[in-house]
C-alpha positions in Angstrom: -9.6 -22.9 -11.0 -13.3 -23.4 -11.1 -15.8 -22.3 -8.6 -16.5 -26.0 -6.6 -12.6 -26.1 -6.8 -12.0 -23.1 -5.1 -15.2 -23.7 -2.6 -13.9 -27.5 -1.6 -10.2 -25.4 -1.4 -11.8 -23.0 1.3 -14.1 -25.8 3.2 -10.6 -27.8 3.1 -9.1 -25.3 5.4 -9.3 -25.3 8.9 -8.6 -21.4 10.1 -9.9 -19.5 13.2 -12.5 -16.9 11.1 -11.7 -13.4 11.1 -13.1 -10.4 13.8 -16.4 -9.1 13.3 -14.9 -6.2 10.4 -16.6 -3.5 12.5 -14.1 -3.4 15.5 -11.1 -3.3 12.7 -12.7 0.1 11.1 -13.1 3.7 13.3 -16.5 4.3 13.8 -18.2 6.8 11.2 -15.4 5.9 8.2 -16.3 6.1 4.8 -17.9 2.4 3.8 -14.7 3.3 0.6 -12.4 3.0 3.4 -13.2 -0.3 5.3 -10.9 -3.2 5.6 -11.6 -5.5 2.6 -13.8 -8.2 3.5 -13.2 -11.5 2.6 -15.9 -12.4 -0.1 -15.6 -13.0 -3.7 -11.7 -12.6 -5.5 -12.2 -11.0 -8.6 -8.9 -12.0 -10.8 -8.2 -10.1 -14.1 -5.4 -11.3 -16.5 -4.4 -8.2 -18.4 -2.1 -8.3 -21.5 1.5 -6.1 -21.5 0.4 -3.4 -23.7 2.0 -0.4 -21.3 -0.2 2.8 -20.6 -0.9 5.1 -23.2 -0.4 8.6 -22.7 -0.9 12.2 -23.8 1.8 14.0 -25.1 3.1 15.2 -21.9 5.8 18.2 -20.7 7.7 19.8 -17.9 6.5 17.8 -14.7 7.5 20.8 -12.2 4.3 23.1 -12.9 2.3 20.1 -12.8 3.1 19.0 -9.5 3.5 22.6 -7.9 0.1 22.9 -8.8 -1.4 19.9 -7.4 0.8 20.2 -4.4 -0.9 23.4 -4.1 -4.4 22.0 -4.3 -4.2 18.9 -2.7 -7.7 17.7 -1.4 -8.3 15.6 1.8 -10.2 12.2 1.6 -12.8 10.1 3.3 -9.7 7.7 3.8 -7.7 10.5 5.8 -10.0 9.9 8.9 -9.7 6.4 9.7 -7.8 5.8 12.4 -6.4 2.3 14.4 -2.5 1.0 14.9 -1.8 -0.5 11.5 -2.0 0.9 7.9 -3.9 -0.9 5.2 -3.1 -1.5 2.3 -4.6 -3.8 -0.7 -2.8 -3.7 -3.8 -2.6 -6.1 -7.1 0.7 -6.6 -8.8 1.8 -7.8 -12.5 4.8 -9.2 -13.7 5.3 -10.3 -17.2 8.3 -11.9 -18.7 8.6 -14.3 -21.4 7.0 -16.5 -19.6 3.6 -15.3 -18.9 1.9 -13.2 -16.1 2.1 -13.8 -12.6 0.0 -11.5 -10.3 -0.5 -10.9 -6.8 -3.5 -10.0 -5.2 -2.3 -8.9 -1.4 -4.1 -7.4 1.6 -1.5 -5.7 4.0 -1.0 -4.2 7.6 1.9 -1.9 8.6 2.3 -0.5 12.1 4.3 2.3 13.4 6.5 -0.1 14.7 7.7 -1.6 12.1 5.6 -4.8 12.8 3.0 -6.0 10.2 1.1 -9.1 8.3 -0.1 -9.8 5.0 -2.5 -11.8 3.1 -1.2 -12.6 -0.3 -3.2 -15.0 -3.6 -0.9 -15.5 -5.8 -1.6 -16.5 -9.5 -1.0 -19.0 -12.3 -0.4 -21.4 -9.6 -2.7 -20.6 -7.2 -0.9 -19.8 -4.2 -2.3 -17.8 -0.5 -0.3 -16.9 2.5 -0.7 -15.5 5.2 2.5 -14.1 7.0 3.6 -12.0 9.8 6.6 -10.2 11.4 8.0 -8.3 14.5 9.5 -4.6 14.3 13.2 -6.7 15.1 12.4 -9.3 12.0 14.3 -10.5 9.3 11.3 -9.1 7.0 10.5 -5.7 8.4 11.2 -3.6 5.6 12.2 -0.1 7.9 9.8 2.2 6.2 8.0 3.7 9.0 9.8 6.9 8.8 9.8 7.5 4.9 8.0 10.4 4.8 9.3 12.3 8.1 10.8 14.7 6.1 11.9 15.6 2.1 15.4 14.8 3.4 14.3 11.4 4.2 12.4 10.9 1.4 15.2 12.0 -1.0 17.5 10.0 0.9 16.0 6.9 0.0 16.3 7.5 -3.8 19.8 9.1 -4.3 22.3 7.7 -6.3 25.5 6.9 -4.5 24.2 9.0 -1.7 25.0 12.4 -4.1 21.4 13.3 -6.4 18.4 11.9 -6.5 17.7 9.0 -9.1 14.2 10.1 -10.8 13.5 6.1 -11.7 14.3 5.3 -8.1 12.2 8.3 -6.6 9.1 7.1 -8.6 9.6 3.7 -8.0 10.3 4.6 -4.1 6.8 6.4 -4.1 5.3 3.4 -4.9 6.6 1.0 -2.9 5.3 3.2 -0.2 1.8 3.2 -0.9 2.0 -1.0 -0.7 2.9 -0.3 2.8 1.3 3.5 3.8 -1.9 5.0 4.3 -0.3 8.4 3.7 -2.5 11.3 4.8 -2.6 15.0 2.9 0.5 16.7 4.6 2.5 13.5 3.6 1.0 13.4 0.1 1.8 17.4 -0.3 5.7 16.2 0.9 6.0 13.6 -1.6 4.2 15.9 -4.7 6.9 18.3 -3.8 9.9 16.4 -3.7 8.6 14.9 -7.6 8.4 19.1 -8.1 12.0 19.3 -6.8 13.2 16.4 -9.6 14.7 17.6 -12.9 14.2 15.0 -15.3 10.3 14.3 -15.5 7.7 14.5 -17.6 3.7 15.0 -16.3 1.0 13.9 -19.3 -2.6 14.8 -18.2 -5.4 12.6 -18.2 -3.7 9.1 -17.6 -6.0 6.2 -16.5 -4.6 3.3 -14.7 -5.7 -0.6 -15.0 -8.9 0.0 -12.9 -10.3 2.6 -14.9 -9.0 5.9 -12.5 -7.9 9.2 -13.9 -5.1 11.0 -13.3 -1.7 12.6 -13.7 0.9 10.5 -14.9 4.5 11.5 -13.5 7.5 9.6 -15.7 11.0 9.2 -15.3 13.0 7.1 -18.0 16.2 5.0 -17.9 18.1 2.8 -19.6 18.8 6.1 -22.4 15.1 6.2 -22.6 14.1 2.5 -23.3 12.8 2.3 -19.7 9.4 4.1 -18.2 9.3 4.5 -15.1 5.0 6.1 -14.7 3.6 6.7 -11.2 -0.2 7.2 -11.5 -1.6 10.1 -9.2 -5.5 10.6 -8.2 -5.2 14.7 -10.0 -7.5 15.9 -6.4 -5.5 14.2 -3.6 -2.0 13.1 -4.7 -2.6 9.9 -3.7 -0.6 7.1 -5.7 -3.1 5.3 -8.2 -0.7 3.3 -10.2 2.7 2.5 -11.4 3.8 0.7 -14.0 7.9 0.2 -15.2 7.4 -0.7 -19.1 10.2 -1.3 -21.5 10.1 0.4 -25.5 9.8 -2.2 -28.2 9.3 -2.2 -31.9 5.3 -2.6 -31.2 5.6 -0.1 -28.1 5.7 0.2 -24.8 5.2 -3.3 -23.1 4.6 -3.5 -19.6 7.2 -5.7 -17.1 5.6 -4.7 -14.2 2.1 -3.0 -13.1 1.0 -2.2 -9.8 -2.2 -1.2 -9.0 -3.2 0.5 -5.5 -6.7 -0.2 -4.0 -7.3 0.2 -0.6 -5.7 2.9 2.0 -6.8 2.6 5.1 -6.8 2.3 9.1 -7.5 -0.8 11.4 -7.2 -1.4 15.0 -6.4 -5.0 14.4 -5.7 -7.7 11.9 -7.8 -10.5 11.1 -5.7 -12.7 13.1 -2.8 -12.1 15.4 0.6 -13.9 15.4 1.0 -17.0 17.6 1.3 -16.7 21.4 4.3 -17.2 23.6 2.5 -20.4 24.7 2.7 -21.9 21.1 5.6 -23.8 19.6 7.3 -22.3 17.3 11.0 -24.1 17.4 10.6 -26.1 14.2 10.5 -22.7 12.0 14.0 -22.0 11.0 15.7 -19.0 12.7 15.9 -16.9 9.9 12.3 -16.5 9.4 9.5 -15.4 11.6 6.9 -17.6 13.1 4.0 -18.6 10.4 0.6 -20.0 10.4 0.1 -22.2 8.2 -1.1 -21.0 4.5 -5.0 -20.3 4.1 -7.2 -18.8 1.4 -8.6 -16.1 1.1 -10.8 -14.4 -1.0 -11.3 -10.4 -1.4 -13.9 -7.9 -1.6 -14.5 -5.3 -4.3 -11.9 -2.9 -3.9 -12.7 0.1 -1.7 -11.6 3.5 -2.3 -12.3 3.2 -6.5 -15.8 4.7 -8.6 -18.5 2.9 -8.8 -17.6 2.9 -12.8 -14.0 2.1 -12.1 -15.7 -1.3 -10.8 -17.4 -1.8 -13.8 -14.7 -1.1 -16.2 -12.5 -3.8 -13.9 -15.8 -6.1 -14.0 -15.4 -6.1 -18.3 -11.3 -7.7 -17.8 
């Protein structure tokens, strides 16, 4: 899509314009932690080579000793109802690459919204839902306690599944901001799994550094690697790759951006006042789709910008 394109797509759109980005950030938070702003989208179209790693070992000494470290960040002290979250998701098959570039919000409630580009074909939505929808996805309470956590990643309710625990942790940074005690819980439950291997010094898609935590499947043909910033715990990366004759090759890559807080969303849902009968009753009330295009990510090195910027 060209740039006139993509300007005559946005002047095409008739949207209510976002509040001032001030009232949606706590006062005094890190200008890394603000809610991304829409401006310039910045797509990157990697290839499927997977990550490349260190020769790694036992992950348990590893993650004791981070857990034991575990440093807080600017992004601990925001503060507002909803979590955000912006992260930028790969998939390739045989068919190409199709990525996601998606601002979200997650309340305590269960409630939340979303802002998603989607690529080859370009594609934005925005969407919404209640705590009682269809689409909540019931993760508020993930990290209340190791029990929880576990529970979410056992396999037939008996052990934990290491693929399914890394792939779990993931998943939760899309939706959490998770703060320090909640990032020491979840570097101790991966301390707690037999069965994975830490290898120093692993950098993720946007040029970050840090410890990469696997678990395999499929009898080893699977990689399951969950990125980890080596100072705070926080999530970085994942990425499930699959071993072939030319080496690892990437299926799927997620890449974590943004953490923070907001008191509000760009927009709300509709009203009580506004129709809303001709959605079907399986899905929640929509506005219609809109585009929208992102900031530089927060929360990433000034060189992690640049090395992204070279893609």
């Amino acid at each position: 899509m060209t740039a006139a394109t993509l300007i005559a797509a946005v002047a095409a759109v008739t949207t209510v314009p976002p509040p001032a980005l001030s009232a949606a950030v706590s006062a005094g938070a890190a200008d890394d932690c603000a809610v991304p702003s829409p401006t310039a989208h910045r797509r990157t179209s990697p290839g499927s080579a997977g990550v490349r790693v260190r020769p790694g070992g036992p992950a348990r000494p590893v993650l004791l000793a981070l857990a034991g470290r575990l440093a807080a960040e600017a992004c601990d002290a925001t503060t507002g109802r909803y979590a955000v979250t912006r992260h930028h998701l790969w998939r390739h098959d045989t068919s190409g690459v199709e990525d996601s570039d998606v601002v979200r919000w997650y309340a305590a409630d269960d409630s939340g919204a979303e802002l998603a580009v989607r690529h080859p074909r370009p594609q934005v939505a925005l969407d919404w839902w209640s705590p009682a929808g269809a689409r909540a996805p019931r993760l508020t309470h993930a990290y209340a306690s190791s029990e929880v956590l576990v529970s979410r990643a056992q396999l037939n309710g008996r052990r934990v599944d290491p693929p399914a625990l890394v792939e779990l942790l993931a998943e939760l940074a899309m939706w959490h901001s998770p703060d320090r005690s909640q990032r020491h819980l979840a570097a101790q439950v991966l301390a707690d799994t037999a069965g994975l291997t830490a290898y120093p010094a692993t950098t993720d898609r946007a040029g970050r550094v840090g410890v990469g935590i696997a678990a395999f499947s499929e009898r080893g043909r699977t990689r399951h690697l969950l990125i980890l910033d080596a100072r705070s715990g926080q999530v970085l990366a994942y990425e499930a790759a699959t071993h072939t004759a030319s080496g690892w090759r990437a299926q799927v890559y997620l890449l974590l951006l943004t953490r923070t807080h907001a008191a509000h969303r760009w927009w709300e849902p509709p009203t009580a006042g506004e129709p809303v009968a001709a959605s079907p009753p399986y899905l929640e009330p929509r506005h219609p789709a809109v585009w929208v295009i992102h900031s530089d990510q927060p929360c990433i090195t000034d060189r992690a910008r640049q090395l992204e910027g070279r893609r």
